[in-house]
Backbone bond lengths (Angstrom), bond angles and torsions (degrees), N, CA, C in turn:
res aa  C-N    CA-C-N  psi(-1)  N-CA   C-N-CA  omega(-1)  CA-C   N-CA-C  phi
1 X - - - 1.449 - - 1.521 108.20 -
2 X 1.526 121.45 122.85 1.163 103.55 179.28 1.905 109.35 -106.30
3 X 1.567 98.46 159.01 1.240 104.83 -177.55 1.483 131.00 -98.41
4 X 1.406 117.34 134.43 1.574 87.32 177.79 1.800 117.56 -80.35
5 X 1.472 116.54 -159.09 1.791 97.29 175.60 1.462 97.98 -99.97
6 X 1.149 118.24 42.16 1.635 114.66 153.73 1.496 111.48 -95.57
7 X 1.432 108.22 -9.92 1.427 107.48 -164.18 2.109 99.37 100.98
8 X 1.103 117.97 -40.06 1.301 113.36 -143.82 1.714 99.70 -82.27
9 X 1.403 119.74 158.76 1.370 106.23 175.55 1.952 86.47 -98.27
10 X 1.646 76.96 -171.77 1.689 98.77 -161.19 1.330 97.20 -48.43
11 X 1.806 112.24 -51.11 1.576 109.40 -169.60 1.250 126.82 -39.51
12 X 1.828 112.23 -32.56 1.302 121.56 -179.88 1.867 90.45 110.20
13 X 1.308 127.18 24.30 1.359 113.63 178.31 1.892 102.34 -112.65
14 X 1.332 101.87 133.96 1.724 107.58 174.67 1.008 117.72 -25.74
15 X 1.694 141.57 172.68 1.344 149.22 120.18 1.497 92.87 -76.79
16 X 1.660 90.16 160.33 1.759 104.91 -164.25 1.390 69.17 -152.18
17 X 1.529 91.72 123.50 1.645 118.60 173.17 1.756 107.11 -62.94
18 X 1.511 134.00 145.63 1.040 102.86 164.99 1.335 136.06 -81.48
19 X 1.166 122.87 -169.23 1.829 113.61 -156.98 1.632 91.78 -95.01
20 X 1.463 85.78 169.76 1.480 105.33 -158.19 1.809 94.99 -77.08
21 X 1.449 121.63 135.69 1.870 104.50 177.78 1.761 94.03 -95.34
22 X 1.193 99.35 -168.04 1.687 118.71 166.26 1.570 121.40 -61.80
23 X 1.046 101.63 -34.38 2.087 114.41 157.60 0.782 107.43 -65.19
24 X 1.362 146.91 -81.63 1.686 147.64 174.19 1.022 113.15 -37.80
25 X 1.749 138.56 -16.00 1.086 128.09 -178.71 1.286 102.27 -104.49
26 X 1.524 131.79 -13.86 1.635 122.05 172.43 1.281 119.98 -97.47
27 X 1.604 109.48 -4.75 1.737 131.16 165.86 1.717 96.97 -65.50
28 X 1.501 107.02 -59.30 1.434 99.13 -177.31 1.593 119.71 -63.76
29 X 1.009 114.19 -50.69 1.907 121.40 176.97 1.195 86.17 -68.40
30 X 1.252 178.16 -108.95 1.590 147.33 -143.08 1.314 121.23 -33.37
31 X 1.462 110.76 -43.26 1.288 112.43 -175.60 1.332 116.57 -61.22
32 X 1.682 126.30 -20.14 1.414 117.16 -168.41 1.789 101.00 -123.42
33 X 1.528 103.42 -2.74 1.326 103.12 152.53 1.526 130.34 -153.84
34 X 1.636 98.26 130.93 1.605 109.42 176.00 1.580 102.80 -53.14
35 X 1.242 130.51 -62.81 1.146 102.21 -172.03 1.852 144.00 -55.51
36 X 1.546 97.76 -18.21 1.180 132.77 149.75 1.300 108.87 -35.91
37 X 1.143 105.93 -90.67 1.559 120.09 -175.39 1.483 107.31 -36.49
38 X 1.419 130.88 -56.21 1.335 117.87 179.42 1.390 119.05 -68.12
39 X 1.268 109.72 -27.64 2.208 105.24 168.59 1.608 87.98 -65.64
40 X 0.750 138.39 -71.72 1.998 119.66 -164.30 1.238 107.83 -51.31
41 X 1.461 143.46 -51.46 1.242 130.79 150.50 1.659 129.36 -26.01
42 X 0.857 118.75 -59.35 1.708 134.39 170.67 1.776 104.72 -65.08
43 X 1.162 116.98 -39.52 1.235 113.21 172.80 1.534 116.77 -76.55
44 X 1.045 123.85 -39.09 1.152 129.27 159.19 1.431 136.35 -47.01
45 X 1.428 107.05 -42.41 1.135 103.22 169.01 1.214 112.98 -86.12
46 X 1.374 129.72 -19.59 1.410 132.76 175.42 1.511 112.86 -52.94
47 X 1.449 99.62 -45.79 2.057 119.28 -167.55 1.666 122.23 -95.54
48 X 1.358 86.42 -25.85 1.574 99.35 -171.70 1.348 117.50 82.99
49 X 0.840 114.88 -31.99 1.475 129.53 153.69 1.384 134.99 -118.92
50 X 1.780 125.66 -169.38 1.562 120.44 162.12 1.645 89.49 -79.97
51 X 1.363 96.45 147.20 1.589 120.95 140.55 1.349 119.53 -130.33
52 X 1.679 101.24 89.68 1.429 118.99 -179.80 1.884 116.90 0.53
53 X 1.742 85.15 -76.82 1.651 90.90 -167.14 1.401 107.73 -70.98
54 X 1.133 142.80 -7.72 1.403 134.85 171.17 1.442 110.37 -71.68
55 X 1.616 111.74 -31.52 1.597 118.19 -158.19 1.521 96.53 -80.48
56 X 1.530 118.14 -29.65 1.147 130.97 168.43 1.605 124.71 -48.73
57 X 1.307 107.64 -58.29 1.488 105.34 176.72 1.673 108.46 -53.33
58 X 1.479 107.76 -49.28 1.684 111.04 166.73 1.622 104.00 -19.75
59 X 1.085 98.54 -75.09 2.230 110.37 -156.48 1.328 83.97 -57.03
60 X 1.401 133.03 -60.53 1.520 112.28 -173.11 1.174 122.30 -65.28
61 X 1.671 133.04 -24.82 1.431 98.73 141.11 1.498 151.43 -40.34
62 X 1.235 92.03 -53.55 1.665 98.19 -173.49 1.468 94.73 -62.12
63 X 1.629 134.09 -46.20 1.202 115.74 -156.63 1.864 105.02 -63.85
64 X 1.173 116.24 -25.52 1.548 115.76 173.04 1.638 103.61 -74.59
65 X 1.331 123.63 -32.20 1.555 120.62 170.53 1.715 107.81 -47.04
66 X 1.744 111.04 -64.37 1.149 114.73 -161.69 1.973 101.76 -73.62
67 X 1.216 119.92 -24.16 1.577 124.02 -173.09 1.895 102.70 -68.80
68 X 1.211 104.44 -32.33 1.437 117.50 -175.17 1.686 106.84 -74.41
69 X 1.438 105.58 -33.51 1.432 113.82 160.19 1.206 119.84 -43.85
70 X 1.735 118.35 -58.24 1.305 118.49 -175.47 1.158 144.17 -49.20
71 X 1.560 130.14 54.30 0.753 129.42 -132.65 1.636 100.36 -138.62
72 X 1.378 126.28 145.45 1.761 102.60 -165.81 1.423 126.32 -53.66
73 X 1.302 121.30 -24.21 1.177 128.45 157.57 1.227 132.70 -75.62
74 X 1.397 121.14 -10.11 1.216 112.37 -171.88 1.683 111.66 -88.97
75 X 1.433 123.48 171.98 1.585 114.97 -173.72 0.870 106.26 -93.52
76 X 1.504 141.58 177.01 1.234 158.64 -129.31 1.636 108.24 -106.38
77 X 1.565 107.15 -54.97 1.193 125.55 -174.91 1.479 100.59 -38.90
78 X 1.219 152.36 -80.16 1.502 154.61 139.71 1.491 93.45 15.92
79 X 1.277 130.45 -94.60 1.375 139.31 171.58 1.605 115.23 -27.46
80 X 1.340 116.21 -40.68 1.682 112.81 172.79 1.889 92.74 -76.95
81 X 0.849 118.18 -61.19 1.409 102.27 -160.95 1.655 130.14 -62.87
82 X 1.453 107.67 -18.33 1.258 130.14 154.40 1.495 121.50 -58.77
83 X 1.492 114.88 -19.38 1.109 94.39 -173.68 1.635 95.87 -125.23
84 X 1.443 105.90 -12.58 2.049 94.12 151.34 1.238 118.98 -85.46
85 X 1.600 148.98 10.55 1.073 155.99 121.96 1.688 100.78 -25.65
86 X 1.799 103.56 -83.12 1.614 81.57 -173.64 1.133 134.05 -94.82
87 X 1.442 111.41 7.21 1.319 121.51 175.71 2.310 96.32 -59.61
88 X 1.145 126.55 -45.19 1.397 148.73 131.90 1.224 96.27 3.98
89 X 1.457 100.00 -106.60 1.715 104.02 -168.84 1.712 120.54 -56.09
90 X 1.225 92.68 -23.50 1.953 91.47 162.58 1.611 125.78 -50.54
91 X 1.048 71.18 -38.58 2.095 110.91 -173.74 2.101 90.84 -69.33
92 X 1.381 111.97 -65.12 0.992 109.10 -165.95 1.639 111.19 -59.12
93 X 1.445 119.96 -15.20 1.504 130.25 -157.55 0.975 79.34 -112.11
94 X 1.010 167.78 -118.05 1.307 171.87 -127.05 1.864 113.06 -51.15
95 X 0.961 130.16 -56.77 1.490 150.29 174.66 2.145 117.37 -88.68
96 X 1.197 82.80 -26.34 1.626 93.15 -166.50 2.087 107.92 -54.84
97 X 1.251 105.84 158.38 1.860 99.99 158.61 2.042 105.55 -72.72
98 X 1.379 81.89 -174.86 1.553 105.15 163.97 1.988 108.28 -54.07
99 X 1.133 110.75 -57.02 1.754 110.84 -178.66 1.659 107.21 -62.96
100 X 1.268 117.33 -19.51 1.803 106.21 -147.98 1.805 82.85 -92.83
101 X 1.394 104.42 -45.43 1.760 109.89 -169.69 1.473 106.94 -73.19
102 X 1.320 133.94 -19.35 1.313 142.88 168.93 1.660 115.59 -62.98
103 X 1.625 91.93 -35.58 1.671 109.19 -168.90 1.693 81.66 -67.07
104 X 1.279 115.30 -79.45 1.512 132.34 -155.13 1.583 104.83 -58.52
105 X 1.240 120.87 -23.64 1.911 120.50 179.07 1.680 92.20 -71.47
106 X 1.459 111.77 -59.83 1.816 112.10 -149.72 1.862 89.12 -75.17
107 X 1.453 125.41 -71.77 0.987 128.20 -144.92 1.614 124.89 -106.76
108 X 1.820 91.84 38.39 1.552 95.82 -169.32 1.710 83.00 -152.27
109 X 1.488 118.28 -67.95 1.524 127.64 -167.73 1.893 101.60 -62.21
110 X 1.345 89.95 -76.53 1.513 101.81 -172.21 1.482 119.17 -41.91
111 X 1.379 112.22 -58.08 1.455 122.18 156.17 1.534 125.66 -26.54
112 X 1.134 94.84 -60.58 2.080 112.00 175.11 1.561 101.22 -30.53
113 X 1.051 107.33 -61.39 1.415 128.71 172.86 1.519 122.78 -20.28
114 X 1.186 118.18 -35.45 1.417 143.20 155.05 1.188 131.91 -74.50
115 X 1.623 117.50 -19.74 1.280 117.59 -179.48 1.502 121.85 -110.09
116 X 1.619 113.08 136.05 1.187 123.86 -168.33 1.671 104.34 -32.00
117 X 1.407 123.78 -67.21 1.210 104.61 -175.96 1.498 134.46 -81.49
118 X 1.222 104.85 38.28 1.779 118.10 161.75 1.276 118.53 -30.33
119 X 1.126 133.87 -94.09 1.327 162.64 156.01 1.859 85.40 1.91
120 X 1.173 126.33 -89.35 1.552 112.83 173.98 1.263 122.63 -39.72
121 X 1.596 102.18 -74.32 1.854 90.68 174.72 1.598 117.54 -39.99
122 X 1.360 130.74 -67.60 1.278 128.57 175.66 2.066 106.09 -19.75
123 X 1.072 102.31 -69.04 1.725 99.02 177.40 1.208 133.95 -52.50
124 X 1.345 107.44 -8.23 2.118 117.92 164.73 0.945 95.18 -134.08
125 X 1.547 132.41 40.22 1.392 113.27 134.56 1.414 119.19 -76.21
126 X 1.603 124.44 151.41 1.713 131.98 147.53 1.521 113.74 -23.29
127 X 1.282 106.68 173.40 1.527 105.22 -176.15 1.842 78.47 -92.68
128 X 1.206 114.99 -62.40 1.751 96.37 -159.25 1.543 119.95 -60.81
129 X 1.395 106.85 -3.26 1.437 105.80 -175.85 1.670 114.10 -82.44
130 X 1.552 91.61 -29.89 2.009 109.84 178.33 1.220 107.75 -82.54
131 X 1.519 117.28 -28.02 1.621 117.39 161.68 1.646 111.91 -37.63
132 X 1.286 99.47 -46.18 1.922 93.12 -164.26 1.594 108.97 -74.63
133 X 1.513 125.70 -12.56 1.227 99.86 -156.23 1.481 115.33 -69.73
134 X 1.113 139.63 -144.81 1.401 134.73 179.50 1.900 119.79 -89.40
135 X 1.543 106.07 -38.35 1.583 140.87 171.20 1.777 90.83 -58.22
136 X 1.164 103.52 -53.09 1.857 98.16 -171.75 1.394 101.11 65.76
């Protein structure tokens, strides 16, 4: 199919970037956290590869790491990275394939669900990310 430099083909229909995979989505959640970045390192060498839903329980740690931060004393930085975490998985629900939004519904949303600080996380989640939980 060729494109013109509008992006558009001849018909006049968009290019549509392709969707974000499970790599692109732990490139991005690295990108807004170092500590991130070293669980994919450690996981990596552990697995040899990503395994999506494992890397997942990771981000929901830290996001209860950095939520536990929030605290009047605590600094901000915690608070920025918490919220490019899901600003991230918004990204991943929104943009992601069939595997990347599967990763983030079962082993990031649904999961949350279990953890003491739900009730917060639940309130800065995305709209498509709060879509998945079970409550809907």
């Amino acid at each position: 199919m060729i494109r013109g430099p509008s992006g558009l083909t001849p018909s006049g229909g968009a290019h549509r970037p392709r969707p974000i995979t499970n790599t692109d989505l732990a490139e991005l959640l690295c990108s807004v956290s170092a500590p991130l970045f070293e669980a994919r390192r450690v996981h990596l060498n552990a697995y040899g590869c990503l395994i999506p839903h494992v890397f997942m329980g990771d981000v929901l740690k830290r996001i209860g790491e950095c939520l536990g931060a929030r605290k009047p004393n605590a600094r901000g930085t915690k608070a920025t990275e918490a919220d490019g975490i899901l600003a991230a998985i918004e990204r991943g629900m929104v943009e992601g394939d069939r595997e990347t939004r599967n990763a983030i519904a079962i082993s990031f949303t649904r999961d949350s669900e279990l953890e003491v600080f739900f009730s917060e996380l639940r309130a800065m989640m995305g709209p498509r990310t709060r879509a998945q939980l079970r409550g809907k």
